[in-house]
C-alpha positions in Angstrom: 65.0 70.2 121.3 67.8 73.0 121.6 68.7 73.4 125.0 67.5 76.9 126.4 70.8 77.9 128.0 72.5 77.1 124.8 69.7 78.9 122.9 70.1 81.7 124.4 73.9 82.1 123.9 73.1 81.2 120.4 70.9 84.8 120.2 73.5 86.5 121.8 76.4 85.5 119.5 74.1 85.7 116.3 72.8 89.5 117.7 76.8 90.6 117.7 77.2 89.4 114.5 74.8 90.9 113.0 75.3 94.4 114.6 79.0 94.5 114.7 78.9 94.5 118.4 80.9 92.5 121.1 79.6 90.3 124.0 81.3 89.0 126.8 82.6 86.0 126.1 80.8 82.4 126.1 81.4 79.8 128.6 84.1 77.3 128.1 81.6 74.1 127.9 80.4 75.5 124.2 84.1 76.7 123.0 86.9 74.3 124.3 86.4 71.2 122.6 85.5 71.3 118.6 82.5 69.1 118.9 80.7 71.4 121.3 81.6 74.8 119.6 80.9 72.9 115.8 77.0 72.1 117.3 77.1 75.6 118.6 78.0 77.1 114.9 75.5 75.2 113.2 72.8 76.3 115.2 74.5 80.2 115.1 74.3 79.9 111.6 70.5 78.2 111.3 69.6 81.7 112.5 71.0 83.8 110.2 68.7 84.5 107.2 71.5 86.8 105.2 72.8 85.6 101.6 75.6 82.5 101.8 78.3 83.2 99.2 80.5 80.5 100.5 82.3 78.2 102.9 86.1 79.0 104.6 88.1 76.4 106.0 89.7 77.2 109.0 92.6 75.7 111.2 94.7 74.5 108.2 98.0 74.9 109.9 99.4 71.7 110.5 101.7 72.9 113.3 98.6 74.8 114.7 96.1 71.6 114.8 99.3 69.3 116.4 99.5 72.4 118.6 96.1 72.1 119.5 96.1 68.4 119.4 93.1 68.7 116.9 92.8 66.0 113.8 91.4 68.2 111.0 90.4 71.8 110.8 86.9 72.9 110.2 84.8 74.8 108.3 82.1 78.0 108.5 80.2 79.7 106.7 80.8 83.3 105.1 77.7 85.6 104.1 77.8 88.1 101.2 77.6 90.7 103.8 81.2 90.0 105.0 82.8 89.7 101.4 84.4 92.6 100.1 85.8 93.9 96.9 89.8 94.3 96.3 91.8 97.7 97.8 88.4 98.1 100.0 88.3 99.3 104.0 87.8 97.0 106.5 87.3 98.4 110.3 88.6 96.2 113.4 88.2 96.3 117.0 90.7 95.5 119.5 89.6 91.6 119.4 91.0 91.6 116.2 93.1 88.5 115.6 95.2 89.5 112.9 95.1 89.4 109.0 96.0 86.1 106.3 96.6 85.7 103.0 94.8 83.0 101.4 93.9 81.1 97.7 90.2 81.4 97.1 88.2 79.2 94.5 85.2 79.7 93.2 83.0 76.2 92.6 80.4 75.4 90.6 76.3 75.0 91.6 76.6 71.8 89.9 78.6 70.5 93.3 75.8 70.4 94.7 74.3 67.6 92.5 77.5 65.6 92.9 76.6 62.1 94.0 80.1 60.7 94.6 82.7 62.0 96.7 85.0 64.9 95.9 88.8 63.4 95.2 91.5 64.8 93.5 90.6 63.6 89.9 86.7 65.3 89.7 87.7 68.3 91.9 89.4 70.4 89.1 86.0 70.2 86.7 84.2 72.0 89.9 86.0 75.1 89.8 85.4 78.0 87.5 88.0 81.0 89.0 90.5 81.1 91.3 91.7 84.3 93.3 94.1 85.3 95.8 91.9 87.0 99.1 92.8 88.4 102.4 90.8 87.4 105.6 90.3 89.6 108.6 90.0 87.7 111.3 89.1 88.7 114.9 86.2 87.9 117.6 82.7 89.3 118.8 83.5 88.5 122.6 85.9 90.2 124.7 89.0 88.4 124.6 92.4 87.8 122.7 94.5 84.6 121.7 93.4 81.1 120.6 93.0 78.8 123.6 91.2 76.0 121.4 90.2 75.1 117.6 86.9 75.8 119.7 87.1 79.3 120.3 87.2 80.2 116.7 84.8 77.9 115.6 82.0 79.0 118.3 82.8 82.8 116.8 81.5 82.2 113.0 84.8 81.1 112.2 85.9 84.1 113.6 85.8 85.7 110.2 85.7 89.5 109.8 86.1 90.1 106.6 87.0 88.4 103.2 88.9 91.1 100.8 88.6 89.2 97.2 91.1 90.3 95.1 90.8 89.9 91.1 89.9 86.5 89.9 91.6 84.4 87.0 89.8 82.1 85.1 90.6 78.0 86.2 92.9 76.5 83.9 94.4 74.1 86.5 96.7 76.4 87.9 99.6 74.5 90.4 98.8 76.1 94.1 101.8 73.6 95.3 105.2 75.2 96.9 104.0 78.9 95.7 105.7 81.8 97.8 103.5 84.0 100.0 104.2 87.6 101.3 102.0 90.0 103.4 103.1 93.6 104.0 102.1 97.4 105.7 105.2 99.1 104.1 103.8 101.9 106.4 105.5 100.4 109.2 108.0 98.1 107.6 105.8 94.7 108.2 106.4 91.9 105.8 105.3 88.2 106.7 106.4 85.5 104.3 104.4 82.1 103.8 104.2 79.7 101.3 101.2 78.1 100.0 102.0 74.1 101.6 101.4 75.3 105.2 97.7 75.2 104.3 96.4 71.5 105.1 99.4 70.3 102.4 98.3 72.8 100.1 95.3 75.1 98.7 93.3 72.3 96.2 93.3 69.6 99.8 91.6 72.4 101.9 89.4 72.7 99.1 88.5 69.2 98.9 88.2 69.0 102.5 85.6 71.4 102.9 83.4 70.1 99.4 83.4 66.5 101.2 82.4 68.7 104.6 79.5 70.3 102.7 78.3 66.5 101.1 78.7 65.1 104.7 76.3 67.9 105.9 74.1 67.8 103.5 74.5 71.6 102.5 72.7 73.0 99.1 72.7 76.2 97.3 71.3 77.1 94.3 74.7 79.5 93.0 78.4 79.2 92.4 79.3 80.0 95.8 83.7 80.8 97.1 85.8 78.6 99.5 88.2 80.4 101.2 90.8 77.8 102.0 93.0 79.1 104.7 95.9 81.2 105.9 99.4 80.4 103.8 101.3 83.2 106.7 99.1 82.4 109.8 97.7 85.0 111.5 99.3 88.2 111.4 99.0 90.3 113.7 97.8 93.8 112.4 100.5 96.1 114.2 99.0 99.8 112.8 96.3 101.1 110.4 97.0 101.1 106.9 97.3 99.2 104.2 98.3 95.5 104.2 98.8 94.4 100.9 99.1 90.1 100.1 100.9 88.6 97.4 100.9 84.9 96.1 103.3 84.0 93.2 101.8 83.5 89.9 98.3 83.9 91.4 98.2 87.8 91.9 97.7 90.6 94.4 95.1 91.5 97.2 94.9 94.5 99.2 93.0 96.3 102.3 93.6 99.4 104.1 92.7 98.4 107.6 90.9 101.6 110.0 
């Protein structure tokens, strides 16, 4: 039996997602340690009836979790809804987080019906396309900075929006050591990454999150995306514009942010 209190912070957090609004923000007991704000997610997300397209991971820095004094990161999941096409407009509120730059993959149905675990020898056959994508991130409650891996877990990930920029067709592509760079040439802003910050690399976020889903017990009937985490952070989106992301050899994404 859900607890009523907890139920009805649920509703609240579920309501602002779904109408783009902002709430005041939830107690600590359901956002400051990961356990509490990962039961609190789930039962966000049992509630939402809208399309899944896919799974991020979230909290890949290394330097971020020891920051934290976390183990692993997480993951949440990302409706259709909140997915958008390359060079499209995203709107932000002043909870906004910032912007990354990330390597998307897009994995087979046939996951699903996977009855070993994921490792790095059977992962590559699960992927079909793999894209570079930009990830807006920001809250629905009023207020700023990451205190825990809780508070952005107990937000739906505290995903915004996912811009998808154009996908190339799997053929083993190395995600390993690959330069990053984010920019609003507007204002002279450039970030540089690189692709290892992310949980060791891309392909281990990946796999983190496929062995997440098995765990969980999580099924869809589609190809769905994984959205595998920031390679420059979080950064911070200084003006309106457009923010334009670049991984080497993977490609281009861009957003104009309003």
């Amino acid at each position: 039996m859900v607890d009523k209190i907890l139920n009805k912070y649920s509703d609240k957090m579920v309501n602002a997602f779904l109408n783009n609004k902002v709430i005041s923000p939830l107690p600590e007991k359901y956002t400051k340690k990961i356990f509490a704000a990962q039961k609190f997610r789930k039962l966000c997300e049992s509630k939402i009836k809208k399309p899944i397209i896919g799974f991020k991971a979230a909290g890949t820095g290394i330097s971020v979790l020891k920051k934290l004094k976390e183990k692993e990161p997480f993951y949440a999941t990302v409706y259709k809804h909140n997915v958008i096409k390359n060079k499209r407009n995203v709107k932000i509120n002043k909870f906004a987080l910032g912007i990354e730059l990330e390597v998307c993959y897009l994995i087979k149905k046939d996951f699903f019906n996977l009855k070993k675990k994921v490792t790095k020898k059977n992962i590559k056959k699960l992927i079909t396309h793999i894209a570079p994508s930009i990830e807006v991130v920001g809250y629905r409650q009023k207020k700023q900075g990451i205190k825990s891996l809780g508070d952005l877990c107990s937000d739906f990930g505290a995903n915004v929006k996912f811009v998808l920029g154009p996908k190339k067709k799997f053929k083993n592509q190395n995600v390993k050591n690959l330069e990053t760079k984010i920019s609003n040439l507007k204002i002279n802003q450039s970030v540089k990454g690189n692709t290892n910050t992310v949980y060791v690399n891309p392909m281990n976020s990946l796999k983190f999150v496929l062995n997440k889903l098995q765990k969980d017990k999580i099924k869809l009937n589609k190809n769905f995306y994984v959205f595998t985490g920031s390679s420059v952070g979080v950064v911070p989106i200084l003006a309106k514009g457009i923010y334009k992301g670049t991984i080497n050899k993977l490609g281009s994404v861009s957003t104009k942010i309003n």
